[in-house]
PDB file of N, CA, C and O in Angstrom:
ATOM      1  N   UNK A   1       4.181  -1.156 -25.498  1.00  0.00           N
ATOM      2  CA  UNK A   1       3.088  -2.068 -25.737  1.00  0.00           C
ATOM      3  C   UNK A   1       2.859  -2.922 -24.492  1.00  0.00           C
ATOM      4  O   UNK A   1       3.839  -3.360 -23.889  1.00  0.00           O
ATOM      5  N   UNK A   2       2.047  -3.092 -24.219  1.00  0.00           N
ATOM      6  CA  UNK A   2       1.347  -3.909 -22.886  1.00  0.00           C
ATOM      7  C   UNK A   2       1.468  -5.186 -23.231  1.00  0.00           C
ATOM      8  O   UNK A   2       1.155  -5.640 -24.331  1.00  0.00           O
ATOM      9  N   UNK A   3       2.064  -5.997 -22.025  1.00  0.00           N
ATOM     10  CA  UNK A   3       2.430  -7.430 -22.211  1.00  0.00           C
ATOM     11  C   UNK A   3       2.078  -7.901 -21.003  1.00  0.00           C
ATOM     12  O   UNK A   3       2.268  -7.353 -19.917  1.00  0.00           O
ATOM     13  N   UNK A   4       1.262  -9.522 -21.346  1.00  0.00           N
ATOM     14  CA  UNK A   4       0.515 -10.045 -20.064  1.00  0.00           C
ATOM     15  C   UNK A   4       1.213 -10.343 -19.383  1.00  0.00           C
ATOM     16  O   UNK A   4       2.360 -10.699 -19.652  1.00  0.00           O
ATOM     17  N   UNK A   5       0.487 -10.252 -17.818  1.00  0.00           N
ATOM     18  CA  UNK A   5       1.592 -10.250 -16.409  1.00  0.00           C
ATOM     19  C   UNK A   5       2.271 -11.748 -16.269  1.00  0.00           C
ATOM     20  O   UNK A   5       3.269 -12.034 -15.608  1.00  0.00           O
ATOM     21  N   UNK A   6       1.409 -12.680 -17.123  1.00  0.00           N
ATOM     22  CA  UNK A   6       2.311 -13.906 -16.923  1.00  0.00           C
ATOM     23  C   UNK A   6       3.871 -14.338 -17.463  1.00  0.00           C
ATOM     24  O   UNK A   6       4.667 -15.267 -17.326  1.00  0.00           O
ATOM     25  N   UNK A   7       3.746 -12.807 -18.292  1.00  0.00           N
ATOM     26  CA  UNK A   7       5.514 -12.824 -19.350  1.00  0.00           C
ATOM     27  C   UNK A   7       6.147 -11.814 -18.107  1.00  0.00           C
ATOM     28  O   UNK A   7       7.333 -11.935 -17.802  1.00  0.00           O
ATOM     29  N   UNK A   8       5.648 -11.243 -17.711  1.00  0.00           N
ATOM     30  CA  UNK A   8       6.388 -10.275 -16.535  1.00  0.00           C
ATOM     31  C   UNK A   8       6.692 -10.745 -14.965  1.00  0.00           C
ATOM     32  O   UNK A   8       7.540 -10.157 -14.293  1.00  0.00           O
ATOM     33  N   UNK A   9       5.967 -11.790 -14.481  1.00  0.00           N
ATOM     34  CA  UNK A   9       6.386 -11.960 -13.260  1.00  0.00           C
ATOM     35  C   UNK A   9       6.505 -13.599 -13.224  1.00  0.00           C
ATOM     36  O   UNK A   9       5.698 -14.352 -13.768  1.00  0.00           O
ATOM     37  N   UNK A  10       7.779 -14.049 -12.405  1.00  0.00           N
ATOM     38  CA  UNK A  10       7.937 -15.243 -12.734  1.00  0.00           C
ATOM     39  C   UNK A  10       7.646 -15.679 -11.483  1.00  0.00           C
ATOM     40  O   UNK A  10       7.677 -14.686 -10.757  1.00  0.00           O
ATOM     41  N   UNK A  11       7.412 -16.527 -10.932  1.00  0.00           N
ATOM     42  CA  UNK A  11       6.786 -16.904  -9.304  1.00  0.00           C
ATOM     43  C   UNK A  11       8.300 -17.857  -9.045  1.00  0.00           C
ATOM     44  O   UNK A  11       9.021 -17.480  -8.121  1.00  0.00           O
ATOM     45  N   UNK A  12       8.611 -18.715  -9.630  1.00  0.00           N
ATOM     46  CA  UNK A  12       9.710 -19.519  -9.604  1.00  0.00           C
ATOM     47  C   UNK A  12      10.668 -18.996  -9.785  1.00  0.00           C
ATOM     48  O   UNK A  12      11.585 -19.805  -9.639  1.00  0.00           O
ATOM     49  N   UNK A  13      11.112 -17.783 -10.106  1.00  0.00           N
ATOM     50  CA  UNK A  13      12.235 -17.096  -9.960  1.00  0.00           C
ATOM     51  C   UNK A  13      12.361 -16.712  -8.760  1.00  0.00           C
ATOM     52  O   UNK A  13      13.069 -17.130  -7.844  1.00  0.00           O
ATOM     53  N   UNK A  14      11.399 -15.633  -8.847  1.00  0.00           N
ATOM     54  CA  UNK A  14      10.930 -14.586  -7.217  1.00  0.00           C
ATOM     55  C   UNK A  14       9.854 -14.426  -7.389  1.00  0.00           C
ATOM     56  O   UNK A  14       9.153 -13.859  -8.226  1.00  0.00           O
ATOM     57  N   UNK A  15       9.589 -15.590  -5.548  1.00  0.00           N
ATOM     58  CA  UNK A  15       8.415 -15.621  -5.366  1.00  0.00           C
ATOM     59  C   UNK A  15       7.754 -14.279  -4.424  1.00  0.00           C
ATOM     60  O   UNK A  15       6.553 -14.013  -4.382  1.00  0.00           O
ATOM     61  N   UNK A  16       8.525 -13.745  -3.908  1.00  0.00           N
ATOM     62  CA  UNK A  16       8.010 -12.277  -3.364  1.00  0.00           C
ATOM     63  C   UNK A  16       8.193 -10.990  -3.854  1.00  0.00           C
ATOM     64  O   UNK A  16       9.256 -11.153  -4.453  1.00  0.00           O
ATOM     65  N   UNK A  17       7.863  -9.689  -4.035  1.00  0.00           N
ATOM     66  CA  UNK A  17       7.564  -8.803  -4.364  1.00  0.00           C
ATOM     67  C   UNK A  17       7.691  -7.121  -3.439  1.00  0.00           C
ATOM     68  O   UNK A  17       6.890  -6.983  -2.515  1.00  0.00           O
ATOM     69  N   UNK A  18       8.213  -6.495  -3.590  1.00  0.00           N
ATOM     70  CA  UNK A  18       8.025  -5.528  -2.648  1.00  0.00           C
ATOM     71  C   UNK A  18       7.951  -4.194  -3.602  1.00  0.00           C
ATOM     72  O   UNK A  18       8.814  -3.637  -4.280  1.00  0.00           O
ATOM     73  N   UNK A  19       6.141  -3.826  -3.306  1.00  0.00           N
ATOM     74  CA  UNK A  19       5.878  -2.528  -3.790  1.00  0.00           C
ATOM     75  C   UNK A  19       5.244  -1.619  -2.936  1.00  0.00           C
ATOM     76  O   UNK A  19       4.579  -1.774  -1.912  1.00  0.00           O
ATOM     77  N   UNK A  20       5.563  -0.720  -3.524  1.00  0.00           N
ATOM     78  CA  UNK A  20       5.648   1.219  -2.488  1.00  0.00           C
ATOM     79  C   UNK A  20       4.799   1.812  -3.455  1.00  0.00           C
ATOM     80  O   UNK A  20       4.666   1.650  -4.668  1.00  0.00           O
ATOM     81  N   UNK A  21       4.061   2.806  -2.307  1.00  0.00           N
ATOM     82  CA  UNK A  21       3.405   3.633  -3.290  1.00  0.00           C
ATOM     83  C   UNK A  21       3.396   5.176  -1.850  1.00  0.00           C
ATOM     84  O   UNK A  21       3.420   5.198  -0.619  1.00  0.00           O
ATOM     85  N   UNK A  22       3.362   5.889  -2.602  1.00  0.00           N
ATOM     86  CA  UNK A  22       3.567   7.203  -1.507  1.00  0.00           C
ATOM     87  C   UNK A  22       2.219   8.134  -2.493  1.00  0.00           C
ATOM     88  O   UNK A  22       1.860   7.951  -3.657  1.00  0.00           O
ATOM     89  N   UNK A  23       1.703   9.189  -1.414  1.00  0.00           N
ATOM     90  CA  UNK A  23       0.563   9.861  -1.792  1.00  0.00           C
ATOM     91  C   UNK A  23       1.327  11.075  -2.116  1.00  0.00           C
ATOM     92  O   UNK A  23       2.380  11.485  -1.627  1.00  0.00           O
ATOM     93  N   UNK A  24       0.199  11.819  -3.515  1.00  0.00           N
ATOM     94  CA  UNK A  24       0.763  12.198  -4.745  1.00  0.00           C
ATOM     95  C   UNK A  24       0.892  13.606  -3.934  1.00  0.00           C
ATOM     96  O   UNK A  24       0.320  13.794  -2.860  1.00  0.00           O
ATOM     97  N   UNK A  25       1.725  14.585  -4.590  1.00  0.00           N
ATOM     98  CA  UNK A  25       2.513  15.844  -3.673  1.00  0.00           C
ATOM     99  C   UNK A  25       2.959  15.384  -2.122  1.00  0.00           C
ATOM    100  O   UNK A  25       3.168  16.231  -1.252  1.00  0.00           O
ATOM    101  N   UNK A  26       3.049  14.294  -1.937  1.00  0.00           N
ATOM    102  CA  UNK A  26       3.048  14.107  -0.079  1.00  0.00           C
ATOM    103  C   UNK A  26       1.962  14.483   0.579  1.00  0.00           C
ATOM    104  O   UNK A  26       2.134  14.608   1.791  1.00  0.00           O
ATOM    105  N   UNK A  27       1.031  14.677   0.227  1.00  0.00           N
ATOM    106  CA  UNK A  27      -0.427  15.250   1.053  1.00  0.00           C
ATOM    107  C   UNK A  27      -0.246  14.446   2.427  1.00  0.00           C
ATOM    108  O   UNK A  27       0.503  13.469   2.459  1.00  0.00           O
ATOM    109  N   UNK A  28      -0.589  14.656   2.984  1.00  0.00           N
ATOM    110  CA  UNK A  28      -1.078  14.020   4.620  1.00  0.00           C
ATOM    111  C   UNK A  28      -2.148  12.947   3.772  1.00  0.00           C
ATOM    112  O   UNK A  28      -2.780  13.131   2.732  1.00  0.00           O
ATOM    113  N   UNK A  29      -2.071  11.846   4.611  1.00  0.00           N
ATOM    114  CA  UNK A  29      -3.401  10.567   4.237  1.00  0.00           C
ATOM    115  C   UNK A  29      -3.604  10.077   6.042  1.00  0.00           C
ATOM    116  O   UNK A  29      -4.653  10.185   6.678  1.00  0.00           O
ATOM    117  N   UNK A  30      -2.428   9.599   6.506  1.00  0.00           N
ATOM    118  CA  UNK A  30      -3.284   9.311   7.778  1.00  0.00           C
ATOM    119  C   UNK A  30      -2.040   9.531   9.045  1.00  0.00           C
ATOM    120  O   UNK A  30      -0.846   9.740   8.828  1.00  0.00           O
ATOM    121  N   UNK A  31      -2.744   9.410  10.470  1.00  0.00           N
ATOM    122  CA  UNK A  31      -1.948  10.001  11.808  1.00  0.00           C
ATOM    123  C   UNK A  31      -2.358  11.197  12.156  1.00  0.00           C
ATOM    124  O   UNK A  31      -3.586  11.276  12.116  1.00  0.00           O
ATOM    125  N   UNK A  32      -1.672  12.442  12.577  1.00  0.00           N
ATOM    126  CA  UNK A  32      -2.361  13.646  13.124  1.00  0.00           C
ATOM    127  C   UNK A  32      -1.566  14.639  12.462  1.00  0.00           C
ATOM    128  O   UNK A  32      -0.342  14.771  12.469  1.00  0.00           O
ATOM    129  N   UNK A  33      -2.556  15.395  11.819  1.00  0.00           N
ATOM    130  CA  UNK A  33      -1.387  16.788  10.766  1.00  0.00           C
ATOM    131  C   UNK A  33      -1.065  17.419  12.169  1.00  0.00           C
ATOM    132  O   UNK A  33      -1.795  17.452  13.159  1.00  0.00           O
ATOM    133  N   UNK A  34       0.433  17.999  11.984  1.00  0.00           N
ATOM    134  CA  UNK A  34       0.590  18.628  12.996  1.00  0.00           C
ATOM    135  C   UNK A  34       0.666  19.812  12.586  1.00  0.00           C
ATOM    136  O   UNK A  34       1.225  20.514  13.429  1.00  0.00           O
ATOM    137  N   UNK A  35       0.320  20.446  11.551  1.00  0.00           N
ATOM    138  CA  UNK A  35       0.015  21.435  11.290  1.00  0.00           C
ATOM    139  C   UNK A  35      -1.637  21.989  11.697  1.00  0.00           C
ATOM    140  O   UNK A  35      -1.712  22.985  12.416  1.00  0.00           O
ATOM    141  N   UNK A  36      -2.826  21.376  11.259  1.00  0.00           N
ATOM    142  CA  UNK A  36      -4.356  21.546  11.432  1.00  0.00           C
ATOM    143  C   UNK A  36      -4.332  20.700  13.059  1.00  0.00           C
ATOM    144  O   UNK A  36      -5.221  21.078  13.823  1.00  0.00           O
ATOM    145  N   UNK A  37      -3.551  19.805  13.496  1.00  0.00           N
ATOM    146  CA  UNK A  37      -3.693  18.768  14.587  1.00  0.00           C
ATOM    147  C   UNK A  37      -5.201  18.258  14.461  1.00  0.00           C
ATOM    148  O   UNK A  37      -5.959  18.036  15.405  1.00  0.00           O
ATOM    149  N   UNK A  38      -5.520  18.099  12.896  1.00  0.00           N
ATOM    150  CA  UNK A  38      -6.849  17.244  12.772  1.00  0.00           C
ATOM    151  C   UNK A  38      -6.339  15.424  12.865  1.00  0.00           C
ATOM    152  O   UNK A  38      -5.255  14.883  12.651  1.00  0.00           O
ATOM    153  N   UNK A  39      -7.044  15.138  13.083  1.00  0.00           N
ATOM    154  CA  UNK A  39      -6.627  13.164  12.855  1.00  0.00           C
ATOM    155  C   UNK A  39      -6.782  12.272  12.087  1.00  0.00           C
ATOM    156  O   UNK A  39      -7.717  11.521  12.367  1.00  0.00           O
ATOM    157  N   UNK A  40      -6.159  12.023  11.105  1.00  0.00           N
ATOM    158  CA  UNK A  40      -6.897  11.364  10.096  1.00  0.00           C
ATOM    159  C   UNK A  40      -6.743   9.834  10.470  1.00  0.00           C
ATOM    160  O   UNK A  40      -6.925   9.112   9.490  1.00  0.00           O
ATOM    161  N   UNK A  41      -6.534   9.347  11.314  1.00  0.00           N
ATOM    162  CA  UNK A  41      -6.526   8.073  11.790  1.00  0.00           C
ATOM    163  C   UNK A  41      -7.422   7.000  11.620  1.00  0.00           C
ATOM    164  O   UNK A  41      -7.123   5.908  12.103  1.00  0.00           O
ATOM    165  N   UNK A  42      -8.679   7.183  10.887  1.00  0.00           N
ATOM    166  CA  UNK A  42      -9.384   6.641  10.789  1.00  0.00           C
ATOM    167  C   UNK A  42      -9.227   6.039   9.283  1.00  0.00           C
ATOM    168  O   UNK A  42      -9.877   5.065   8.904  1.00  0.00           O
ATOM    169  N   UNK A  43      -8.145   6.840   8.348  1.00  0.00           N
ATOM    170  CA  UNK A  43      -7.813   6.195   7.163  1.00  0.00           C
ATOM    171  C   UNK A  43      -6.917   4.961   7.313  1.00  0.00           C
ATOM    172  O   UNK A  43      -6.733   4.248   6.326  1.00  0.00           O
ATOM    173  N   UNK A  44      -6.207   4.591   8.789  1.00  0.00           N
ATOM    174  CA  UNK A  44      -5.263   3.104   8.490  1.00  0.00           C
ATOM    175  C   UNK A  44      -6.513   2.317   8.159  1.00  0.00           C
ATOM    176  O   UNK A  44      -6.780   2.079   6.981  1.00  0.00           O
ATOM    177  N   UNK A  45      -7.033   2.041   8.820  1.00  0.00           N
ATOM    178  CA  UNK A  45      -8.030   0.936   8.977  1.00  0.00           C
ATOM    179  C   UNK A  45      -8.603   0.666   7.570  1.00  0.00           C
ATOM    180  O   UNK A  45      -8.707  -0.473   7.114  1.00  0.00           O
ATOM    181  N   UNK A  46      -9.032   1.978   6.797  1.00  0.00           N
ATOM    182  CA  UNK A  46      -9.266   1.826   5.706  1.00  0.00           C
ATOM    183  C   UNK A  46      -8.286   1.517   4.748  1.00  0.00           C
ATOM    184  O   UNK A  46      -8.805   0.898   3.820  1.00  0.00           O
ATOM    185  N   UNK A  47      -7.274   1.667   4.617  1.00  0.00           N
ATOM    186  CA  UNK A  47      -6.027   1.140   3.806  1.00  0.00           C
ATOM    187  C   UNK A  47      -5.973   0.146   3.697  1.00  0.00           C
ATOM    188  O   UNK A  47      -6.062  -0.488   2.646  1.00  0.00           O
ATOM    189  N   UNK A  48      -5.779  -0.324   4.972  1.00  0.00           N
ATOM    190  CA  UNK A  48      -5.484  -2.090   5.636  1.00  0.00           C
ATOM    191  C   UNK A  48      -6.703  -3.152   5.156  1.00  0.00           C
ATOM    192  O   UNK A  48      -6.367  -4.251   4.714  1.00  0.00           O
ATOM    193  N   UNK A  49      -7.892  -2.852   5.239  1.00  0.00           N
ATOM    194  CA  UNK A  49      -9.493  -3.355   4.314  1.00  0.00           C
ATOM    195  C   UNK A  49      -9.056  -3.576   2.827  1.00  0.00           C
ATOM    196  O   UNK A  49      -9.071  -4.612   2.161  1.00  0.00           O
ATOM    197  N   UNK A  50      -8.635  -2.221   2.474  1.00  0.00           N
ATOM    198  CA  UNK A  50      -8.367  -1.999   1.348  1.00  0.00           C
ATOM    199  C   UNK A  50      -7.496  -3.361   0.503  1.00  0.00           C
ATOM    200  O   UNK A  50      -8.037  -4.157  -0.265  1.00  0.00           O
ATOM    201  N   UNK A  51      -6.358  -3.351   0.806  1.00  0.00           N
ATOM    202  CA  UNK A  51      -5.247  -3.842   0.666  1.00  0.00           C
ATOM    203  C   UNK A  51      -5.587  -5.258   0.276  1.00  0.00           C
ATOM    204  O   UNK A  51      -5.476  -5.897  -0.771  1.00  0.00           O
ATOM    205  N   UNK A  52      -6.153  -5.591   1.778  1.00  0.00           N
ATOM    206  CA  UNK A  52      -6.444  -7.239   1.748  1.00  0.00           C
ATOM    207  C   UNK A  52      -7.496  -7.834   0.799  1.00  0.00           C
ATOM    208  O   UNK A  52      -7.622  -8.873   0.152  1.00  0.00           O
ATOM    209  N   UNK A  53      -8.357  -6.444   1.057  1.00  0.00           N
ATOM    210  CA  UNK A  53      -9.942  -6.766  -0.335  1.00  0.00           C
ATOM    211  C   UNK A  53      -8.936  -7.104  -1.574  1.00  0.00           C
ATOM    212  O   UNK A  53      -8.784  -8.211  -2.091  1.00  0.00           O
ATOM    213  N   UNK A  54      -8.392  -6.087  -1.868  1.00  0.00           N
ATOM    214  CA  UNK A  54      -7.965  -6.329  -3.052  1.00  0.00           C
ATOM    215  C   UNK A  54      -6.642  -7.510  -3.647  1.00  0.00           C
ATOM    216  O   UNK A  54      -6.188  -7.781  -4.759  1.00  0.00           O
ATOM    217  N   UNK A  55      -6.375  -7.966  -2.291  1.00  0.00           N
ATOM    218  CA  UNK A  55      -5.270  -9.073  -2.240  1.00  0.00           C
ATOM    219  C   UNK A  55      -5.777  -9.886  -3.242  1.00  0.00           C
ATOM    220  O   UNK A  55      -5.368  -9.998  -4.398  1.00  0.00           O
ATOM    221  N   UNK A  56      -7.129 -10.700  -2.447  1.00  0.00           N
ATOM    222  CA  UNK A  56      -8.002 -11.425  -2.562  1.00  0.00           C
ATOM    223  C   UNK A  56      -8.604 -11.974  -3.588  1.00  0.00           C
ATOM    224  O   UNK A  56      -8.890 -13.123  -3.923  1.00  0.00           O
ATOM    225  N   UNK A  57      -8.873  -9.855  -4.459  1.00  0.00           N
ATOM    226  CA  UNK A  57      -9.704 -10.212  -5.659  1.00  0.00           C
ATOM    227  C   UNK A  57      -8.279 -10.495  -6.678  1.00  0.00           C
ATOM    228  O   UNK A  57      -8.547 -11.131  -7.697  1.00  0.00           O
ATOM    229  N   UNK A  58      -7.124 -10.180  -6.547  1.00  0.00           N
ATOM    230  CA  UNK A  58      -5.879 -10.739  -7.644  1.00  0.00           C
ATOM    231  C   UNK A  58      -5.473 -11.612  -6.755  1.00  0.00           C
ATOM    232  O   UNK A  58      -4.272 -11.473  -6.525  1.00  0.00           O
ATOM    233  N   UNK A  59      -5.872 -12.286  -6.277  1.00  0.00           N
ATOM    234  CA  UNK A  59      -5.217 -13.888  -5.763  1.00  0.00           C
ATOM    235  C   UNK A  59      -4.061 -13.594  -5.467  1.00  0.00           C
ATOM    236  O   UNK A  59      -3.326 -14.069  -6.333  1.00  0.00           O
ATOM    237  N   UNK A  60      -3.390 -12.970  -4.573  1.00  0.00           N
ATOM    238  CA  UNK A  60      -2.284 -12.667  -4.278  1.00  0.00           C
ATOM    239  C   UNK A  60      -2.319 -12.967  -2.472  1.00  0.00           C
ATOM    240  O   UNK A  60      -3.302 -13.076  -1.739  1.00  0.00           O
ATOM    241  N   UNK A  61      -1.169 -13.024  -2.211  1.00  0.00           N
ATOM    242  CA  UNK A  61      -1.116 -13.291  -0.369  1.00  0.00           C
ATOM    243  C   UNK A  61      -0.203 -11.798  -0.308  1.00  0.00           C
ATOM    244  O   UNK A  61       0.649 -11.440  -1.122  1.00  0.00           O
ATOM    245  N   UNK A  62      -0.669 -11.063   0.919  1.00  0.00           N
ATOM    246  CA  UNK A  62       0.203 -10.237   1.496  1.00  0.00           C
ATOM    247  C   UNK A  62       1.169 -10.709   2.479  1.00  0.00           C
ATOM    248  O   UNK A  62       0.719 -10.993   3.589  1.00  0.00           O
ATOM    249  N   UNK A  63       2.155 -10.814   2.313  1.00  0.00           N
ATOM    250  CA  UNK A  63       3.235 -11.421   3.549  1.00  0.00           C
ATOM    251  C   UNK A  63       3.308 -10.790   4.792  1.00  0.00           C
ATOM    252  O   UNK A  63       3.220 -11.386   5.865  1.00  0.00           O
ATOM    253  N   UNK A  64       3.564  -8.877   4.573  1.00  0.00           N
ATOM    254  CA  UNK A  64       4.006  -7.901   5.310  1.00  0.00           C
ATOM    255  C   UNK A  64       3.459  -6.764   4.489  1.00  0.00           C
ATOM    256  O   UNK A  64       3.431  -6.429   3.305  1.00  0.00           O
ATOM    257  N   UNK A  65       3.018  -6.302   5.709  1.00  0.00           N
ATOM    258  CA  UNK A  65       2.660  -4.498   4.767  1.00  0.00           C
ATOM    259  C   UNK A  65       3.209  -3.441   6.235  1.00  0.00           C
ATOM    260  O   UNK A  65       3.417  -3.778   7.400  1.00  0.00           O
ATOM    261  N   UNK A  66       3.303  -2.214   5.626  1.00  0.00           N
ATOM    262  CA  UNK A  66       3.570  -1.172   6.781  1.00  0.00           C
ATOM    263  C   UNK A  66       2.910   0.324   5.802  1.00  0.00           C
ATOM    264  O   UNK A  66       3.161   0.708   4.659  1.00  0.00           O
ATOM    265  N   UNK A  67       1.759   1.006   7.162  1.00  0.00           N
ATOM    266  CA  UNK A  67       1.596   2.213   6.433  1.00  0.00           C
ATOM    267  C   UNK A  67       1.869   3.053   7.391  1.00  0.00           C
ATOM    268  O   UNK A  67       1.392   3.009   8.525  1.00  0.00           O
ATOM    269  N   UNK A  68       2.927   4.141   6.822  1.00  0.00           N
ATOM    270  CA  UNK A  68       3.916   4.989   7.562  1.00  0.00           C
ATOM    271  C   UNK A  68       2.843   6.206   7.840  1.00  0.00           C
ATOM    272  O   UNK A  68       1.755   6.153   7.268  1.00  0.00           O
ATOM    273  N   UNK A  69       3.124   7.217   8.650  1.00  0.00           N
ATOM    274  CA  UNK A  69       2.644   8.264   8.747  1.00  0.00           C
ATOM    275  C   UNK A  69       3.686   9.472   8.151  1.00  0.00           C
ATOM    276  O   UNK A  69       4.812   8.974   8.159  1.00  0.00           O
ATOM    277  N   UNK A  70       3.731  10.532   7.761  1.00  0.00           N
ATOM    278  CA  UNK A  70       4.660  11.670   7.594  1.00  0.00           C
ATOM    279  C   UNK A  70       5.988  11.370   8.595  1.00  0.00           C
ATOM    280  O   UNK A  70       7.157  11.245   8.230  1.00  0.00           O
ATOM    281  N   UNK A  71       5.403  11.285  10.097  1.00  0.00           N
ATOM    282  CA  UNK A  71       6.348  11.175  11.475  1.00  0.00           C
ATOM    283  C   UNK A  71       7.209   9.846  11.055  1.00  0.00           C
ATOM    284  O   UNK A  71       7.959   9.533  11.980  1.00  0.00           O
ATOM    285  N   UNK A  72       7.297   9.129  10.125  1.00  0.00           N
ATOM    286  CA  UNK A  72       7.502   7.853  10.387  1.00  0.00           C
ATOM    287  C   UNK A  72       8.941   7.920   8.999  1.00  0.00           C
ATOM    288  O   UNK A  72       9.709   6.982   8.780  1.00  0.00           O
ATOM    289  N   UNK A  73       8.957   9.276   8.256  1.00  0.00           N
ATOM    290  CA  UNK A  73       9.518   9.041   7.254  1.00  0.00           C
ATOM    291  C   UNK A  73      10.864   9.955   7.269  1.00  0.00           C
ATOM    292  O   UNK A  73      11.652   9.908   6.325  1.00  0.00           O
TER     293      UNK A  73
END
């Protein structure tokens, strides 16, 4: 049963958070496949937009973020 986020996250306990999310089968999302050596580099930028838009609209602060490439893992 679904219970509101104010019974689930306590700010005065722990005030920071650290969540992961990885793309579904491992697909390539961004850096250079070195398989096709196409570039998808143009998706950080969009992540990073992403992220903060949506910081914003849940009132949340990002402290630190990192988006890895395949090479990076």
């Amino acid at each position: 049963m679904a219970r509101p986020r104010s019974t689930l996250i306590s700010i005065e306990d722990t005030p920071f958070y650290h969540c992961v999310s990885r793309c579904v089968r491992k697909n390539f999302l961004m850096g250079i496949d070195k398989d096709t050596g196409k570039s998808y580099e143009h998706r950080r930028e969009w992540v990073e937009s992403r992220l903060l838009a949506l910081a914003s609209i849940f009132a949340i602060d990002v402290s630190a973020y990192a988006s890895m490439t395949k090479a990076n893992l």
